[in-house]
N, CA, C and O atoms as a Maestro MAE file, in Angstrom:
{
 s_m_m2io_version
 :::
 2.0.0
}

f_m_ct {
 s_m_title
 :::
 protein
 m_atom[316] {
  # First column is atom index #
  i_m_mmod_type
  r_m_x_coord
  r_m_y_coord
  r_m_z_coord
  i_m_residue_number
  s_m_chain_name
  s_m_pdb_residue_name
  s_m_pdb_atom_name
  i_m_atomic_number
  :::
  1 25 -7.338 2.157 29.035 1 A "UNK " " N  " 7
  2 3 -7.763 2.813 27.814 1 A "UNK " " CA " 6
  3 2 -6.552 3.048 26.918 1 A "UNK " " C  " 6
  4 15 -5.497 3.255 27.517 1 A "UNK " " O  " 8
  5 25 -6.519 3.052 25.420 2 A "UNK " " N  " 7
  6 3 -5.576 2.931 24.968 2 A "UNK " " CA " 6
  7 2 -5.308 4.661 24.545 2 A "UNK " " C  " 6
  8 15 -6.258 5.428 24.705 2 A "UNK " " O  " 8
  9 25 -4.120 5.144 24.066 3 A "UNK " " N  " 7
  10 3 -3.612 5.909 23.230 3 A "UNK " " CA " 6
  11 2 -4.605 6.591 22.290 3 A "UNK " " C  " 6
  12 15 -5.456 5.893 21.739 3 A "UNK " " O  " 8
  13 25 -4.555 7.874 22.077 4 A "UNK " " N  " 7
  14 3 -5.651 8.577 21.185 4 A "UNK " " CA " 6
  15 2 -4.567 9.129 19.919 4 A "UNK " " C  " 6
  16 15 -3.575 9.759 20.285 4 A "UNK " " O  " 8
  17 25 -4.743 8.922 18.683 5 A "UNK " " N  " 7
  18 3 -3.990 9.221 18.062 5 A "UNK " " CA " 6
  19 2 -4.213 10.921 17.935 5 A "UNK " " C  " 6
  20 15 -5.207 11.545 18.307 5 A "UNK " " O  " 8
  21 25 -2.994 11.462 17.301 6 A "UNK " " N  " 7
  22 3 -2.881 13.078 17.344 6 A "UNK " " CA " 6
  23 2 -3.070 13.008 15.705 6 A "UNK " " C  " 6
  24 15 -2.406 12.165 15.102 6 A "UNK " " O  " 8
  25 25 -3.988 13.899 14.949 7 A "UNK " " N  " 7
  26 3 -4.272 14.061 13.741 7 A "UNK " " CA " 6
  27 2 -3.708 15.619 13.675 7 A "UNK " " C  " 6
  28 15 -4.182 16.392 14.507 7 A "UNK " " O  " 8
  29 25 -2.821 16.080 12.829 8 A "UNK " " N  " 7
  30 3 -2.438 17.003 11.907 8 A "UNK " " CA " 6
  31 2 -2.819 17.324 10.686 8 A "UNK " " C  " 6
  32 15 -2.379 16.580 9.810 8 A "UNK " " O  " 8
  33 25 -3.498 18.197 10.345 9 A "UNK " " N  " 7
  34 3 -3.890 18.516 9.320 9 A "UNK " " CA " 6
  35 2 -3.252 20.209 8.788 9 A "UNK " " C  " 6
  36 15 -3.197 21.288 9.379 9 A "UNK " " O  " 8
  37 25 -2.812 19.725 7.289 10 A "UNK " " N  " 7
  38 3 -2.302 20.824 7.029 10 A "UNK " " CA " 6
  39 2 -1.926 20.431 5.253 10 A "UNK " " C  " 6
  40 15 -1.367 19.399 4.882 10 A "UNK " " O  " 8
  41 25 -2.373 21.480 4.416 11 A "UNK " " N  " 7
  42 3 -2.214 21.299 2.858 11 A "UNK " " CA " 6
  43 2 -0.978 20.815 2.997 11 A "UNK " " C  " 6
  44 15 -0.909 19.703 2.474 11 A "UNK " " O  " 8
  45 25 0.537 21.342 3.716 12 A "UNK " " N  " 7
  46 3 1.556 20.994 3.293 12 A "UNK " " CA " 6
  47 2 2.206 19.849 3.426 12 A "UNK " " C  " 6
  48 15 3.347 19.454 3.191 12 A "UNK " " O  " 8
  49 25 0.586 19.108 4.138 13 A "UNK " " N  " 7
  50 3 1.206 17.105 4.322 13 A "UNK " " CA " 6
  51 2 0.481 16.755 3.498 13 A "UNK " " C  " 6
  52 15 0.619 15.533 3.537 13 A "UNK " " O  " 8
  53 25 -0.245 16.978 2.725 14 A "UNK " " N  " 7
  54 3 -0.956 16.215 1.187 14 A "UNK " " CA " 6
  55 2 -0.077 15.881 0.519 14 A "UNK " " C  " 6
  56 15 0.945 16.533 0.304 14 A "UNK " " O  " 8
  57 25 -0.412 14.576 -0.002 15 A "UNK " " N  " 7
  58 3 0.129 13.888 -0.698 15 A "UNK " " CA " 6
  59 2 0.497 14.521 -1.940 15 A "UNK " " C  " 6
  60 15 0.161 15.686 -2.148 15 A "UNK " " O  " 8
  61 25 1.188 13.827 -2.822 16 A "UNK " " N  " 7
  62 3 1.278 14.463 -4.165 16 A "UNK " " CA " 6
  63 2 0.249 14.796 -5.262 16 A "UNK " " C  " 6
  64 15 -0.599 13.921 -5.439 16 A "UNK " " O  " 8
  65 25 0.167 15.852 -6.001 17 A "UNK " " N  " 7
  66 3 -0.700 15.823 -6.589 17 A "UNK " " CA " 6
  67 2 -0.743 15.721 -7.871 17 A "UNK " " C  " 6
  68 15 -0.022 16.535 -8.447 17 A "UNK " " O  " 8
  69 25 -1.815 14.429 -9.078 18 A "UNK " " N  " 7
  70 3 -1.485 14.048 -10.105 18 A "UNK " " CA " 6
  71 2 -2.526 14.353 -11.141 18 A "UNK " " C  " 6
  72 15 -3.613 13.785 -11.247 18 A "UNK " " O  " 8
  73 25 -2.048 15.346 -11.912 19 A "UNK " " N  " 7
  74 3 -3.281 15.055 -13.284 19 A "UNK " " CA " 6
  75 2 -3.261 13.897 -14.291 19 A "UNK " " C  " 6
  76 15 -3.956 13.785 -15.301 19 A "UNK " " O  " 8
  77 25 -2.354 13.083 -13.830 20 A "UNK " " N  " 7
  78 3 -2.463 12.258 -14.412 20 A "UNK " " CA " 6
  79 2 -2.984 10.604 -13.653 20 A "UNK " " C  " 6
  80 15 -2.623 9.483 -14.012 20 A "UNK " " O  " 8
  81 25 -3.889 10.962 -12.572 21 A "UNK " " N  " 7
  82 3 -4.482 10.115 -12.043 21 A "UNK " " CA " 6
  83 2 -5.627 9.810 -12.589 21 A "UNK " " C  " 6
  84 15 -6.386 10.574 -13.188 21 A "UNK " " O  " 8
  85 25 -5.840 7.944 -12.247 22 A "UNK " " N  " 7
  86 3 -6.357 7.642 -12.696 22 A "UNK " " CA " 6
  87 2 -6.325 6.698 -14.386 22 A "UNK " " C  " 6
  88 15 -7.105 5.987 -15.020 22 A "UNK " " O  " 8
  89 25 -4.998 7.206 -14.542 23 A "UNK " " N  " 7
  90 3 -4.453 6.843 -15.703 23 A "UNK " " CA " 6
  91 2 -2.968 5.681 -15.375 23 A "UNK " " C  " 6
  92 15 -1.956 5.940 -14.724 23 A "UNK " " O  " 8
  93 25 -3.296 4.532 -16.019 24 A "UNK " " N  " 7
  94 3 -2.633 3.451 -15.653 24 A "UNK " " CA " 6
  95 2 -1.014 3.727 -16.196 24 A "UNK " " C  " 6
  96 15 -0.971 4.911 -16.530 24 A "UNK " " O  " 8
  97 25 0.199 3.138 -16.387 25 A "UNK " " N  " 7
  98 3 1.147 3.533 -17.076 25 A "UNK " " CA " 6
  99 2 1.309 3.048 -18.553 25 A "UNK " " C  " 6
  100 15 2.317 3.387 -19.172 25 A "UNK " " O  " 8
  101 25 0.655 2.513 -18.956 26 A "UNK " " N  " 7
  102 3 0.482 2.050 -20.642 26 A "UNK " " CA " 6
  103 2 -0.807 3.170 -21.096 26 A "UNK " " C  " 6
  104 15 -0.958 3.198 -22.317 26 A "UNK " " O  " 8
  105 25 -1.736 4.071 -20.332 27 A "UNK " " N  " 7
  106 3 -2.622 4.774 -20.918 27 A "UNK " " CA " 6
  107 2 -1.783 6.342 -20.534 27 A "UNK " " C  " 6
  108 15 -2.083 7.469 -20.928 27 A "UNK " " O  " 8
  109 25 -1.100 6.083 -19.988 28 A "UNK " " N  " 7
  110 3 -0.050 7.651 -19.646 28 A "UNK " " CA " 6
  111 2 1.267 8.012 -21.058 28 A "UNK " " C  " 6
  112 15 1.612 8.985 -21.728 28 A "UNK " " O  " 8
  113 25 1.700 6.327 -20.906 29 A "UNK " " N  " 7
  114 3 3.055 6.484 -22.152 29 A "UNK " " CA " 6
  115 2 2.397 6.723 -23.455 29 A "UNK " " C  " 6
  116 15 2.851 7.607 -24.182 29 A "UNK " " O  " 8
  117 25 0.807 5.640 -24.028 30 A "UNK " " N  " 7
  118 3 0.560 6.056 -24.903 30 A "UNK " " CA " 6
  119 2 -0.564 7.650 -25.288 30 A "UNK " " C  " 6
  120 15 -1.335 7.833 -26.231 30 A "UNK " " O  " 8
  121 25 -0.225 8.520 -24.163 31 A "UNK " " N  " 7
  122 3 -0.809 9.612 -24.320 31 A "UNK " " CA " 6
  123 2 0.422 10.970 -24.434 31 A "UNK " " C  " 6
  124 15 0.391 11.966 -25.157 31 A "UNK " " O  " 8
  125 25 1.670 10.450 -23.212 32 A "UNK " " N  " 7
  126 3 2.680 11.655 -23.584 32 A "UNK " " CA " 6
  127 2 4.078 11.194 -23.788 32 A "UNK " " C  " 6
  128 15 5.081 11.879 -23.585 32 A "UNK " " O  " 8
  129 25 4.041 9.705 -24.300 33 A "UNK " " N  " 7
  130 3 5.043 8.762 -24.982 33 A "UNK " " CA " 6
  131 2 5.665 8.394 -23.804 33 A "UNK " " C  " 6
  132 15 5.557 9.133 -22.826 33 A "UNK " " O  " 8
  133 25 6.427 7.159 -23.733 34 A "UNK " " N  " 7
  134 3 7.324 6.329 -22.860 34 A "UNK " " CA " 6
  135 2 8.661 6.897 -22.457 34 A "UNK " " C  " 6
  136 15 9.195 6.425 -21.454 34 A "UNK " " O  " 8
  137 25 8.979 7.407 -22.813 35 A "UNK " " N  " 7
  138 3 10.527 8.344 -22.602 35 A "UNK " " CA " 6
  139 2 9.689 9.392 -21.390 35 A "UNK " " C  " 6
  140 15 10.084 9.332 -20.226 35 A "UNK " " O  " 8
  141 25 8.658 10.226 -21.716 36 A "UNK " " N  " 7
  142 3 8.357 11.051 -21.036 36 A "UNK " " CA " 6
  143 2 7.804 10.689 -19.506 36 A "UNK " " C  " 6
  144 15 8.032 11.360 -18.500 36 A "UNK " " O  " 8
  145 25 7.270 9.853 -19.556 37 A "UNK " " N  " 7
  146 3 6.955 8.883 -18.510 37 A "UNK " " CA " 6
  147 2 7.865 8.455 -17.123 37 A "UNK " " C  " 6
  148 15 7.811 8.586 -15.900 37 A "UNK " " O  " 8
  149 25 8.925 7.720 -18.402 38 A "UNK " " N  " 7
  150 3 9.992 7.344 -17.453 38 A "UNK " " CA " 6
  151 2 11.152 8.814 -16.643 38 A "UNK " " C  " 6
  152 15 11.647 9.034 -15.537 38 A "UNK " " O  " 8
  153 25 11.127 9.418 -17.852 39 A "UNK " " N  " 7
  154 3 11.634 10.620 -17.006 39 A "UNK " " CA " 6
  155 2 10.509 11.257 -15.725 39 A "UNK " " C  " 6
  156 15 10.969 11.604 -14.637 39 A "UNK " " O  " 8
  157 25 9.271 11.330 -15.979 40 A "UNK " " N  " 7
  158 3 8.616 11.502 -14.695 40 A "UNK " " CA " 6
  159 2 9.175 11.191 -13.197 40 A "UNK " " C  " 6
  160 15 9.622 11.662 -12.151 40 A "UNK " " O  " 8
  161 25 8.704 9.743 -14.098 41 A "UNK " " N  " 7
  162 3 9.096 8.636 -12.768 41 A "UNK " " CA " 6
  163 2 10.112 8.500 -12.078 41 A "UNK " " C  " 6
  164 15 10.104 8.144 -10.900 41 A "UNK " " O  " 8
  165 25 11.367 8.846 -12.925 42 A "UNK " " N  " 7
  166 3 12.781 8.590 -12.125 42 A "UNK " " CA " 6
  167 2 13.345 10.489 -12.067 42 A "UNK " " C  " 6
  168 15 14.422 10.408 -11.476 42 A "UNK " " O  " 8
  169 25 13.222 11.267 -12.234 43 A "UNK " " N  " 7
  170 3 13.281 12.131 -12.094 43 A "UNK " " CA " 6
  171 2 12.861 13.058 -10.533 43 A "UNK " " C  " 6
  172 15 11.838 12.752 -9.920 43 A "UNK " " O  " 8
  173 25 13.721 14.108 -10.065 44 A "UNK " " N  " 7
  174 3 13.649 14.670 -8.703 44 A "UNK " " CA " 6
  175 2 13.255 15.680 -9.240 44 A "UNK " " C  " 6
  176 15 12.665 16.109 -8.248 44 A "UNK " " O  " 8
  177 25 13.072 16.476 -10.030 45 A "UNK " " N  " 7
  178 3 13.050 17.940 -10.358 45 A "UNK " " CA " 6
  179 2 12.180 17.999 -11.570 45 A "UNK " " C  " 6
  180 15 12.011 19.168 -11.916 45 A "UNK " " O  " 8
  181 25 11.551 17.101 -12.357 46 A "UNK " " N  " 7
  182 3 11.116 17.387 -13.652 46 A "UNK " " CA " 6
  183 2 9.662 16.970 -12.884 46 A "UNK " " C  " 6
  184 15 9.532 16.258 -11.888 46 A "UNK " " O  " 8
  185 25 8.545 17.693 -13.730 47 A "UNK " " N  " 7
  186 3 6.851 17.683 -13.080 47 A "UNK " " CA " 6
  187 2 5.870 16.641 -14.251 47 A "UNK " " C  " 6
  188 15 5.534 17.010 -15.376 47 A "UNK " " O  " 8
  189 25 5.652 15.715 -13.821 48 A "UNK " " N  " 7
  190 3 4.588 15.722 -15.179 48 A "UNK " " CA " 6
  191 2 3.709 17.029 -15.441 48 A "UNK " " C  " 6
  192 15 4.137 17.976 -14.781 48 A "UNK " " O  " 8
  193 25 2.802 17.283 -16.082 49 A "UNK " " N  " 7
  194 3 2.216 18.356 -16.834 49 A "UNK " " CA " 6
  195 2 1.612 18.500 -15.435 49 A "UNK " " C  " 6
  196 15 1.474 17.582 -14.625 49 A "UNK " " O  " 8
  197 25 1.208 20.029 -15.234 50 A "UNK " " N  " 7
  198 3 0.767 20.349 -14.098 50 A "UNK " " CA " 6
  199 2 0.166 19.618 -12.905 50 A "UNK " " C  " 6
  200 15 -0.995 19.355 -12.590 50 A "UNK " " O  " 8
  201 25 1.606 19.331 -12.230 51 A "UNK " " N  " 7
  202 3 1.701 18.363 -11.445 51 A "UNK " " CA " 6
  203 2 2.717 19.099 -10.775 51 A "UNK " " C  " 6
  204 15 3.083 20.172 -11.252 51 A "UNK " " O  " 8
  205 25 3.436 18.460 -9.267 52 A "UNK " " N  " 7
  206 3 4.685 18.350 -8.662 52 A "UNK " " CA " 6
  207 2 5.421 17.613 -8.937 52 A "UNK " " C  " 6
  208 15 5.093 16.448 -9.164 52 A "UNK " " O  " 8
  209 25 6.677 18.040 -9.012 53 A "UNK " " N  " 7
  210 3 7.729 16.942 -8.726 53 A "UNK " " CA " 6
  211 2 8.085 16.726 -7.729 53 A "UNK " " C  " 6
  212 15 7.526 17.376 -6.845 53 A "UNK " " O  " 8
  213 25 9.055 15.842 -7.333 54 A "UNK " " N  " 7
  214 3 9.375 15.041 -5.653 54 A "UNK " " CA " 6
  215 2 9.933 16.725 -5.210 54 A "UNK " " C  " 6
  216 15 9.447 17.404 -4.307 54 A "UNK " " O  " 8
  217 25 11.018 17.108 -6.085 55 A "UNK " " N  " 7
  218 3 11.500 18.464 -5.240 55 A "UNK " " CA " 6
  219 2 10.114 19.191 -5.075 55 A "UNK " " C  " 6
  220 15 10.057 19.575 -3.907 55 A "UNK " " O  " 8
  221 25 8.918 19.557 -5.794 56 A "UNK " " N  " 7
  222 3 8.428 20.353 -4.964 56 A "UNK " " CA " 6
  223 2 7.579 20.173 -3.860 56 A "UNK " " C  " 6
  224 15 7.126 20.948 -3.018 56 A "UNK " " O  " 8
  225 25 7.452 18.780 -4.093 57 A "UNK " " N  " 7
  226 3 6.969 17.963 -2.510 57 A "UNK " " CA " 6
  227 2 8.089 18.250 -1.754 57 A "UNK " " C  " 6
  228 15 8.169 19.042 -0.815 57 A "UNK " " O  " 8
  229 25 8.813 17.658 -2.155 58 A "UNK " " N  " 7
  230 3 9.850 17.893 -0.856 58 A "UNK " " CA " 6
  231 2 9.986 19.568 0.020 58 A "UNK " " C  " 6
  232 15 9.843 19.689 1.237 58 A "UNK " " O  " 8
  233 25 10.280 20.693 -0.914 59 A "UNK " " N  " 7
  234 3 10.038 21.894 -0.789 59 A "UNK " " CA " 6
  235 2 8.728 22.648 -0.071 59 A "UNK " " C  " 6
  236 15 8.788 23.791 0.382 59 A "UNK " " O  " 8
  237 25 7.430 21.733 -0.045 60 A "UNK " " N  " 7
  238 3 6.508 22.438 0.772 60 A "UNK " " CA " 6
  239 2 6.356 21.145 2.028 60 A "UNK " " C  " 6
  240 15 5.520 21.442 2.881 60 A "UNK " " O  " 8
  241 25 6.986 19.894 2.225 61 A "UNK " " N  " 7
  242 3 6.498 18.953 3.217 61 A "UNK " " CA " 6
  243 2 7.804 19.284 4.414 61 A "UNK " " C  " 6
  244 15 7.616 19.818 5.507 61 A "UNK " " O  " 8
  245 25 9.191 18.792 3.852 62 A "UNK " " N  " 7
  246 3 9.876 19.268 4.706 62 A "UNK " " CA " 6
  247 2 9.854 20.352 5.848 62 A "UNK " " C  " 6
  248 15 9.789 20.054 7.040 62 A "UNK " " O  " 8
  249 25 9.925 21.877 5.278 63 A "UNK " " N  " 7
  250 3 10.041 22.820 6.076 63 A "UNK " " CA " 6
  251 2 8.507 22.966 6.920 63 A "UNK " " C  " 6
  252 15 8.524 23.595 7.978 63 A "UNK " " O  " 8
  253 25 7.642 22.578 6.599 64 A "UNK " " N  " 7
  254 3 6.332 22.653 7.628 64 A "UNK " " CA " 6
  255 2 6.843 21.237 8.871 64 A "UNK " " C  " 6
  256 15 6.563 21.246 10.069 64 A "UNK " " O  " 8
  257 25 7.454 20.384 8.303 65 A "UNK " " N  " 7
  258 3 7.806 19.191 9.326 65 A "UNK " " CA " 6
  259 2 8.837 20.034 10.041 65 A "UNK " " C  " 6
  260 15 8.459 20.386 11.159 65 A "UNK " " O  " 8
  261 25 10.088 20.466 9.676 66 A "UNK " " N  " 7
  262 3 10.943 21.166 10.453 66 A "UNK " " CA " 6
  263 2 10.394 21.919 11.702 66 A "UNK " " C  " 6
  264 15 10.723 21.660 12.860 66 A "UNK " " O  " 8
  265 25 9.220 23.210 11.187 67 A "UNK " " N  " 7
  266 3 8.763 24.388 12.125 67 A "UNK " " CA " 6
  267 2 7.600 23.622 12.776 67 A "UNK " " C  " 6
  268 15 7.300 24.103 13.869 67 A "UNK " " O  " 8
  269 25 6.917 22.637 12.432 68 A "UNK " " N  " 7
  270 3 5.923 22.521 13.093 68 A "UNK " " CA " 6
  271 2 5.643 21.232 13.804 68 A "UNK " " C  " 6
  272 15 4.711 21.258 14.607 68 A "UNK " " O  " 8
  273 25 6.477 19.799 13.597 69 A "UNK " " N  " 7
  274 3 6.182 19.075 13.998 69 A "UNK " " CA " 6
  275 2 7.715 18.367 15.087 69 A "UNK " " C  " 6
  276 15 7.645 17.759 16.154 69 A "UNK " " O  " 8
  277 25 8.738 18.690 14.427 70 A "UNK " " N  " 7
  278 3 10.070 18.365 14.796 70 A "UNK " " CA " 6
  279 2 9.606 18.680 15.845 70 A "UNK " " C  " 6
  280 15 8.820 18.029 16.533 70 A "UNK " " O  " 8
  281 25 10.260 20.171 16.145 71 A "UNK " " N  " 7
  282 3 10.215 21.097 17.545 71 A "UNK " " CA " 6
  283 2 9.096 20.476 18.791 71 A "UNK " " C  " 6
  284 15 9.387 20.699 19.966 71 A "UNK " " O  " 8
  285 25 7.781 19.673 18.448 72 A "UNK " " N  " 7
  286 3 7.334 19.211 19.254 72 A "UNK " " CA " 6
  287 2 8.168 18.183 19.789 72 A "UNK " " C  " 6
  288 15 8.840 18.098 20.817 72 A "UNK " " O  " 8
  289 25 7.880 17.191 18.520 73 A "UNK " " N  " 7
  290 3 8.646 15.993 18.819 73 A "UNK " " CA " 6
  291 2 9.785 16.317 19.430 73 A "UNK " " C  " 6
  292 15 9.903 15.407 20.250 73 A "UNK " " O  " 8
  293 25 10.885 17.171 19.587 74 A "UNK " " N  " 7
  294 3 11.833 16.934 20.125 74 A "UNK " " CA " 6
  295 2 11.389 17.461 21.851 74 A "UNK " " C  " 6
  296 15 12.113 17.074 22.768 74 A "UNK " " O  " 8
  297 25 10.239 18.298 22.133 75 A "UNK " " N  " 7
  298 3 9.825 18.644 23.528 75 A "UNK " " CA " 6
  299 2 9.156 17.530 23.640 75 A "UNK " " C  " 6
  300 15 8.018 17.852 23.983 75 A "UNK " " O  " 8
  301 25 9.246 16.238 23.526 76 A "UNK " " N  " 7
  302 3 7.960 15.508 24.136 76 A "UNK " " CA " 6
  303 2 6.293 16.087 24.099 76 A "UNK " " C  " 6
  304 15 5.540 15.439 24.826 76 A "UNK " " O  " 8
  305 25 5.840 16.907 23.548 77 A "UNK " " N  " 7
  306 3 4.711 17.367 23.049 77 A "UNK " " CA " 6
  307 2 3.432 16.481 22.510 77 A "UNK " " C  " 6
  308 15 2.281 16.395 22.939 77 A "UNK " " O  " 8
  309 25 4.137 15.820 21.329 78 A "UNK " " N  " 7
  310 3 3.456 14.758 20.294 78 A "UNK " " CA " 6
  311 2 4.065 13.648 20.368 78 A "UNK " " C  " 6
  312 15 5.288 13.518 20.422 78 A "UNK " " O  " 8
  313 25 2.944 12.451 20.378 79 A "UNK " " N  " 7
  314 3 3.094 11.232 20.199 79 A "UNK " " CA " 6
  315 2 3.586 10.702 21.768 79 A "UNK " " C  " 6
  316 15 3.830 9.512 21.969 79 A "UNK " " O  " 8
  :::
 }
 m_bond[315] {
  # First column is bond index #
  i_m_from
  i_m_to
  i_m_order
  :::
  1 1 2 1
  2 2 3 1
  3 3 4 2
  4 3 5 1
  5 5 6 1
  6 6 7 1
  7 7 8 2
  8 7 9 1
  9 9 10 1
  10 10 11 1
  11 11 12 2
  12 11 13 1
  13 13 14 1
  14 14 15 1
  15 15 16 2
  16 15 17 1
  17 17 18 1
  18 18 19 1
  19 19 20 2
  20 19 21 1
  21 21 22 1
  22 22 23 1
  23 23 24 2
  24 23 25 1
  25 25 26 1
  26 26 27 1
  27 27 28 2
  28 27 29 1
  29 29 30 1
  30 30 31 1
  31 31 32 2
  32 31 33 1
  33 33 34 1
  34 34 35 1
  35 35 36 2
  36 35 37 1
  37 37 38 1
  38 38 39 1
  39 39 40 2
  40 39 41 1
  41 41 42 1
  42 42 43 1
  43 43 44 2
  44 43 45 1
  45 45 46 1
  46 46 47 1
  47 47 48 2
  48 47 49 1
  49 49 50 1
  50 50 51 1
  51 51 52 2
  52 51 53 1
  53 53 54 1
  54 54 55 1
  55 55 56 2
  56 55 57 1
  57 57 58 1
  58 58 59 1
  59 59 60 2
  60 59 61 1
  61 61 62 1
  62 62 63 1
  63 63 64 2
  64 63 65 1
  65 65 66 1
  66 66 67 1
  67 67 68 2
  68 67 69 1
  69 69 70 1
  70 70 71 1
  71 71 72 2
  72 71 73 1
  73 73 74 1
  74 74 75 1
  75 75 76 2
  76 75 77 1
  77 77 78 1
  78 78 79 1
  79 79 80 2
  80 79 81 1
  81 81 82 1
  82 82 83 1
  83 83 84 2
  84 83 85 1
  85 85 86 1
  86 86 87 1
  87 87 88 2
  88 87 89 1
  89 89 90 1
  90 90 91 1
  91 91 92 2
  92 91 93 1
  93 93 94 1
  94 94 95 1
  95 95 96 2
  96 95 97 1
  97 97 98 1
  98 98 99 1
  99 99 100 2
  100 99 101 1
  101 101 102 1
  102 102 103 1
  103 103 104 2
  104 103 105 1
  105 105 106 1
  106 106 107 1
  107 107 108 2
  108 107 109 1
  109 109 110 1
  110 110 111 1
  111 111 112 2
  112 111 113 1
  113 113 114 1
  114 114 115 1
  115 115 116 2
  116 115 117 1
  117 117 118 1
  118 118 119 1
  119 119 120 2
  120 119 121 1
  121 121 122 1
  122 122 123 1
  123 123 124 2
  124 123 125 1
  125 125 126 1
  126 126 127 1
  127 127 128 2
  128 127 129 1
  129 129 130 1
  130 130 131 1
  131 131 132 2
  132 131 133 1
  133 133 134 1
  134 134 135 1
  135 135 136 2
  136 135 137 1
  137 137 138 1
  138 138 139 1
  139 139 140 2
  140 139 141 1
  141 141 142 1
  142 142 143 1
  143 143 144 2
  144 143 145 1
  145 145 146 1
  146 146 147 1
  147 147 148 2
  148 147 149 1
  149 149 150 1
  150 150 151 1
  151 151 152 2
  152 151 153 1
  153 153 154 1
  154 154 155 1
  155 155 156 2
  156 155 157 1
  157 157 158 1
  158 158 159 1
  159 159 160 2
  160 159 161 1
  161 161 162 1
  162 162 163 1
  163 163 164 2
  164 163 165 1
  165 165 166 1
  166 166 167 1
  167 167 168 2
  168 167 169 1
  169 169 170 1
  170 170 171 1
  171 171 172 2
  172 171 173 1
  173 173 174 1
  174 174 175 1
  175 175 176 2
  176 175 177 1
  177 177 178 1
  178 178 179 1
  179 179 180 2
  180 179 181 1
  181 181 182 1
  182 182 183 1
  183 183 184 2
  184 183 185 1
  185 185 186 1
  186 186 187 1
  187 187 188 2
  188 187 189 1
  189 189 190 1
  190 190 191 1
  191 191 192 2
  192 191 193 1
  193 193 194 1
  194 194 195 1
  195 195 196 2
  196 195 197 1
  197 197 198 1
  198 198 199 1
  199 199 200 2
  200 199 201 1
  201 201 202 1
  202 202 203 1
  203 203 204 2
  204 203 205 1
  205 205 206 1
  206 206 207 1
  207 207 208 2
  208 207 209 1
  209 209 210 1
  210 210 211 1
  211 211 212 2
  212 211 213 1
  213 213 214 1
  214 214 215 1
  215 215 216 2
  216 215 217 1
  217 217 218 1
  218 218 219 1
  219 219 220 2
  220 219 221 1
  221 221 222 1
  222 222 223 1
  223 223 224 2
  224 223 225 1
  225 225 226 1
  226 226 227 1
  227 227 228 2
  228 227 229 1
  229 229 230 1
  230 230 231 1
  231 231 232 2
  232 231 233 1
  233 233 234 1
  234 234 235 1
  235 235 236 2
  236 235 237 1
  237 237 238 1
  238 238 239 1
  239 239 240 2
  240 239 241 1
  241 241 242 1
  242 242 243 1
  243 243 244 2
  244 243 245 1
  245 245 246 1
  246 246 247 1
  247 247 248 2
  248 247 249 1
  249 249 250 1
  250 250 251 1
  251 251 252 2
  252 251 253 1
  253 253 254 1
  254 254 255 1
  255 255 256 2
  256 255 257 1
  257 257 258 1
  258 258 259 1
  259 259 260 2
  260 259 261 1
  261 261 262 1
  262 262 263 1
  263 263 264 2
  264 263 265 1
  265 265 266 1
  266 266 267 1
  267 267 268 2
  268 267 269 1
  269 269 270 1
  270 270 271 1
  271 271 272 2
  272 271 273 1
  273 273 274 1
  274 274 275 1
  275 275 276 2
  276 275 277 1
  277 277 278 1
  278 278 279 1
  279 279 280 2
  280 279 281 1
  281 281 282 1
  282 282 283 1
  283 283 284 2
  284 283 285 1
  285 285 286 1
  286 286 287 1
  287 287 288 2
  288 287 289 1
  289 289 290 1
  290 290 291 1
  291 291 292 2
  292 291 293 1
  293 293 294 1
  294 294 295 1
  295 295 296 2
  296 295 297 1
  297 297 298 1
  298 298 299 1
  299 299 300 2
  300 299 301 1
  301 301 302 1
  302 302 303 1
  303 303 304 2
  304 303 305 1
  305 305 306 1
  306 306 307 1
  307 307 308 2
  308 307 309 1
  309 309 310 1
  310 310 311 1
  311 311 312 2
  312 311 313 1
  313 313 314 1
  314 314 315 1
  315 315 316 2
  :::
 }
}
């Protein structure tokens, strides 16, 4: 019998979240201009409009991986 995978569930592993989904990148630039866009995109710290940026992904995914999944992984626990 094979391996059962281990499912974790927890808000602070959701993906990013976009109000601007759904919206292609030529219907995004011509709604909050191309400069603004690209700063989105290449940017660590700046949010599109109520949205996250990578830092605040990073800021709620990290430290739940630290306290809650590391510490297994490093006891042989998970996976």
């Amino acid at each position: 019998m094979g391996k059962s995978i281990l499912v974790i569930k927890s808000a602070a592993l959701n993906e990013r979240n976009y109000d601007l989904q759904g919206l292609n990148k030529t219907e995004t630039a011509d709604k909050y201009g191309a400069n603004k866009v690209l700063l989105w995109r290449r940017s660590y710290d700046t949010a599109p409009p109520n949205d996250e940026s990578l830092k605040d992904t990073n800021n709620r995914v990290i430290p739940y991986y630290k306290t809650a999944i590391e510490p297994q992984l490093k006891e042989d626990k998970i996976f």
